[in-house]
C-alpha positions as CSV (number, residue, x, y, z in Angstrom):
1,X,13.1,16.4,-10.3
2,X,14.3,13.3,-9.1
3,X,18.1,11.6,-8.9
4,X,17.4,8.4,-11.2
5,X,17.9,5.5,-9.1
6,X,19.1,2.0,-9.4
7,X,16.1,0.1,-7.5
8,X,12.1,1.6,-7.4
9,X,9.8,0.2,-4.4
10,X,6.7,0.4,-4.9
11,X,3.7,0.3,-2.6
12,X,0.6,-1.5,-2.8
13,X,-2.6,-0.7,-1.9
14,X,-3.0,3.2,-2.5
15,X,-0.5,3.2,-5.3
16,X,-0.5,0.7,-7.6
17,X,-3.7,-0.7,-6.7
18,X,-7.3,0.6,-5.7
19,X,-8.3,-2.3,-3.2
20,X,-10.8,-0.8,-1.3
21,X,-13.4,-2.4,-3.2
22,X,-12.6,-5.3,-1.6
23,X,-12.0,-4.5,1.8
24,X,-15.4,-2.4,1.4
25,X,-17.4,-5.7,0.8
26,X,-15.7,-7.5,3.6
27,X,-15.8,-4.7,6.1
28,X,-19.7,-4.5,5.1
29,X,-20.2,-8.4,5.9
30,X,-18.3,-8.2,9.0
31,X,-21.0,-5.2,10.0
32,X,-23.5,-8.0,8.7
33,X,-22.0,-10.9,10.5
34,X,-22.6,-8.9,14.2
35,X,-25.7,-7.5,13.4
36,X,-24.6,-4.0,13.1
37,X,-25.2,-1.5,10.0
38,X,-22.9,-1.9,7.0
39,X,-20.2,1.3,6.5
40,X,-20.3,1.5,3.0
41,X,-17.3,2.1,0.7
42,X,-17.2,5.8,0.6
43,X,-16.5,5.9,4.5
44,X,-14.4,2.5,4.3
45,X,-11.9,4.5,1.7
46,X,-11.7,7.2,4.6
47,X,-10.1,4.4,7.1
48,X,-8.3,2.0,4.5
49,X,-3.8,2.5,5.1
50,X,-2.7,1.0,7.7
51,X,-3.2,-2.7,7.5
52,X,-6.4,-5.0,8.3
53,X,-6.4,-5.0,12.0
54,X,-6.6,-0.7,12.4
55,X,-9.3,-1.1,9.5
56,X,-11.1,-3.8,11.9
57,X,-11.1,-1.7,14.6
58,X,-12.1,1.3,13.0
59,X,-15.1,-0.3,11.2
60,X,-16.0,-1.0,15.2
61,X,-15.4,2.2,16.4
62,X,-15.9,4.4,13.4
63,X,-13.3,6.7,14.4
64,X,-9.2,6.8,12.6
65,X,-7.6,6.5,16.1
66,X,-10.3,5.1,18.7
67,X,-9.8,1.3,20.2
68,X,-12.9,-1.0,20.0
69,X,-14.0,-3.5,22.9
70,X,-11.2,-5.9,22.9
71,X,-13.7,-9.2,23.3
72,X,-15.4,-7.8,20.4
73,X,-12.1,-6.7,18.5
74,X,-10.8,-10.5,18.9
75,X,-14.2,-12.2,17.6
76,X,-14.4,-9.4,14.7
77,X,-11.2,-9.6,12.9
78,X,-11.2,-13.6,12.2
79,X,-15.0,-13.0,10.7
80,X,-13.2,-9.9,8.6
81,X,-10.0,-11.5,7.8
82,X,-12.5,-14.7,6.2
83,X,-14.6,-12.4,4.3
84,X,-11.1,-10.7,3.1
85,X,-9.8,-14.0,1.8
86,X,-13.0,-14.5,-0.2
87,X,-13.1,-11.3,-2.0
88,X,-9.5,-10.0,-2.5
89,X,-8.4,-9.1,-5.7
90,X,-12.3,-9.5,-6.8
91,X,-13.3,-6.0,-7.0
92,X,-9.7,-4.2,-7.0
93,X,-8.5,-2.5,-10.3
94,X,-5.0,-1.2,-10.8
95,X,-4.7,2.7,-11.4
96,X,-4.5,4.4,-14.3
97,X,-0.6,5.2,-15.4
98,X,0.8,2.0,-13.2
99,X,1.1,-0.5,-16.4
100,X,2.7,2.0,-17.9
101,X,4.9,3.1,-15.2
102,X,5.8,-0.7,-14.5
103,X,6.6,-1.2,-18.4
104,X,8.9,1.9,-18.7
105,X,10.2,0.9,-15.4
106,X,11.2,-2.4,-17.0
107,X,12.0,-1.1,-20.5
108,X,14.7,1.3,-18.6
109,X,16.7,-1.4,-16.9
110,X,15.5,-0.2,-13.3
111,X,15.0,-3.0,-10.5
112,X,11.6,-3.3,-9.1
113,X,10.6,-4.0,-6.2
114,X,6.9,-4.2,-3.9
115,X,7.1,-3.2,-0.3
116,X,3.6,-3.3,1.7
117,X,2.6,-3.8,4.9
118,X,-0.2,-5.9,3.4
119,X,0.2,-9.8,5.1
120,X,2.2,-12.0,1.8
121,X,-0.9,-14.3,1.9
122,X,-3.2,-11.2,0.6
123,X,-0.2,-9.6,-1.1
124,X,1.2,-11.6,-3.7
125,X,-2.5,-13.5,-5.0
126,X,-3.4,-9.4,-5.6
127,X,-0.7,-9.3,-7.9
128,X,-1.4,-12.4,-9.6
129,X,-5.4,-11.6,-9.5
130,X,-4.5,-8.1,-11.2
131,X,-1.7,-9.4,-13.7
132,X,1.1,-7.3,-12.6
133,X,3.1,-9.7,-10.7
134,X,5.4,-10.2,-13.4
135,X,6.8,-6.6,-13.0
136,X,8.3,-7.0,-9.7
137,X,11.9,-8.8,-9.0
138,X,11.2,-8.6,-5.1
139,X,7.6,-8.6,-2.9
140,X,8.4,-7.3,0.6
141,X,5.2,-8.0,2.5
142,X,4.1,-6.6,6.1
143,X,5.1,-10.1,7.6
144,X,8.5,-10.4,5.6
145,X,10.3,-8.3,8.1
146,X,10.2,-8.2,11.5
147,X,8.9,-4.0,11.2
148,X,6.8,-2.2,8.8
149,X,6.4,0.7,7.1
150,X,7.1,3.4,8.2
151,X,10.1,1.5,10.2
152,X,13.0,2.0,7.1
153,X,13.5,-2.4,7.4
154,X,11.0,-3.5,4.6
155,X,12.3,-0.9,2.4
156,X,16.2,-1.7,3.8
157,X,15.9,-5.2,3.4
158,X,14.3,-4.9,-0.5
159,X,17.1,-3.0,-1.6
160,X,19.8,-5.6,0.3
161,X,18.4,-8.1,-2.2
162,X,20.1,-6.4,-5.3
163,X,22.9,-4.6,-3.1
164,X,21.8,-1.2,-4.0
165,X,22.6,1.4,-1.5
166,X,19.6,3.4,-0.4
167,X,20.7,6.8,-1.6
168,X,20.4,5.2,-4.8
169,X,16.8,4.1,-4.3
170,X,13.4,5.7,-5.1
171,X,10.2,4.6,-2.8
172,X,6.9,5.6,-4.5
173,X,3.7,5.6,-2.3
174,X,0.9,7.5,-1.8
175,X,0.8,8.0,2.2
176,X,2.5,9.5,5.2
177,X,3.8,6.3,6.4
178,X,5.7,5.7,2.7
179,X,7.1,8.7,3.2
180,X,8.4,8.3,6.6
181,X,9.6,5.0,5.6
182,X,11.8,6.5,2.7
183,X,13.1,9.3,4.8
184,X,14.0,7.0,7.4
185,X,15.8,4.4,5.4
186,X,17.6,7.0,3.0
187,X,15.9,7.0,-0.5
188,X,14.5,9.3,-2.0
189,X,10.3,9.3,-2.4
190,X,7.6,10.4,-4.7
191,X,4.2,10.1,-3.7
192,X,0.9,10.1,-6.0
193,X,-2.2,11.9,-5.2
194,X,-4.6,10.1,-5.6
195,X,-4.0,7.5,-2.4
196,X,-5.1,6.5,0.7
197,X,-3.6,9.2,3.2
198,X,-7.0,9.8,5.5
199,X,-8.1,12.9,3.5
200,X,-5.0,14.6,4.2
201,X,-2.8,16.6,1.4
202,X,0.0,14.2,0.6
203,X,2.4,17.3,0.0
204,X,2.3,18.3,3.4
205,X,4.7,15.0,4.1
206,X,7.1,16.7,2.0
207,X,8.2,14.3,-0.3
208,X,10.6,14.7,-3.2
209,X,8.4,14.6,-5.8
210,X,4.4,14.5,-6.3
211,X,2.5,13.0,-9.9
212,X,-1.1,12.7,-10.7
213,X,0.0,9.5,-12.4
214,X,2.4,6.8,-11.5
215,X,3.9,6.8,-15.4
216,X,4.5,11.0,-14.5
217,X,7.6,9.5,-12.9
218,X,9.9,8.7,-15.6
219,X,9.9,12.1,-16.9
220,X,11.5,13.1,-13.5
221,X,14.2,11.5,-13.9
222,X,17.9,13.5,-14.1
């Protein structure tokens, strides 16, 4: 059960919004663009979670962790970030149970907020693309702040807007990094399952709460 808060932050990609579609079709036509084989989007939903540039490198390395050729890094991720401009919010879908979390989320009074570490530029057209813009009072992007998840300042600075202290906050993601985030900026956190969190169990983070479905949270609430 969950303490019913006063402000809900919500991440993106992972949570309320399956963009690997997207990044998938770049990623592949960066492999194009330098003559190598394309990844496919089965192994690019394996590396997707921690912003554009790790994705980048991992498409050149193949590996979660591994640091690519740093001549070839630097010509690869303007040819990636191109390709990402053309095709995001093309392919992406939201997640079952998020309209309906973000309407009961409105319908109960609650302040709502987006906190990603996605760049504002690819951020807030997502939202627009995918009609759920609407639902959100504040959009905390990876370049709003001077940190990002899981540093506790996007999430800090989101609940600042509307003077909420963060024990009366909730953060809902769906990896390790949202998680660390919450912990370290003193909200409580639920995390989905069905996220991007590198094939790991999500439970293992140890957050307050766990769902199958975003609209599951609600009926935590005490």
């Amino acid at each position: 059960m969950l303490k019913k808060p006063k402000l809900i932050l919500i991440d993106l990609d992972g949570t309320l919004v399956d963009s690997v579609p997207d990044l998938a079709w770049s990623v592949d036509r960066l492999m194009e663009a330098l003559g190598r084989p394309v990844h496919g989007e089965d192994k690019v939903r394996h590396w997707v979670g921690n912003g554009v540039e790790r994705l980048t490198k991992r498409a050149l390395t193949e590996e979660l962790h591994a640091e690519p050729d740093a001549v070839e890094y630097e010509k690869a991720l303007p040819i990636f970030m191109d390709y990402y401009h053309q095709s995001n919010g093309k392919y992406s879908r939201v997640f079952d149970g998020v309209v309906e979390a973000l309407q009961a989320f409105t319908a109960g009074g609650y302040k709502v907020g987006c906190v990603t570490n996605k760049a504002e530029a690819f951020t807030l057209p997502l939202l627009e693309s995918l009609g759920i813009r609407k639902y959100f009072e504040v959009v905390v992007s990876g370049d709003t702040t001077a940190h990002k998840k899981p540093h506790p300042e996007p999430l800090l600075y989101a609940a600042k807007q509307f003077g909420v202290a963060p024990e009366n906050c909730l953060m809902i993601g769906d990896s390790q990094h949202d998680v660390q985030a919450a912990r370290n900026a003193g909200f409580q956190v639920a995390a989905v399952t069905y996220g991007y969190n590198h094939g790991e169990d999500i439970r293992d983070a140890k957050p307050d709460a766990v769902v199958d479905r975003m609209d599951d949270v609600p009926g935590l609430f005490v």
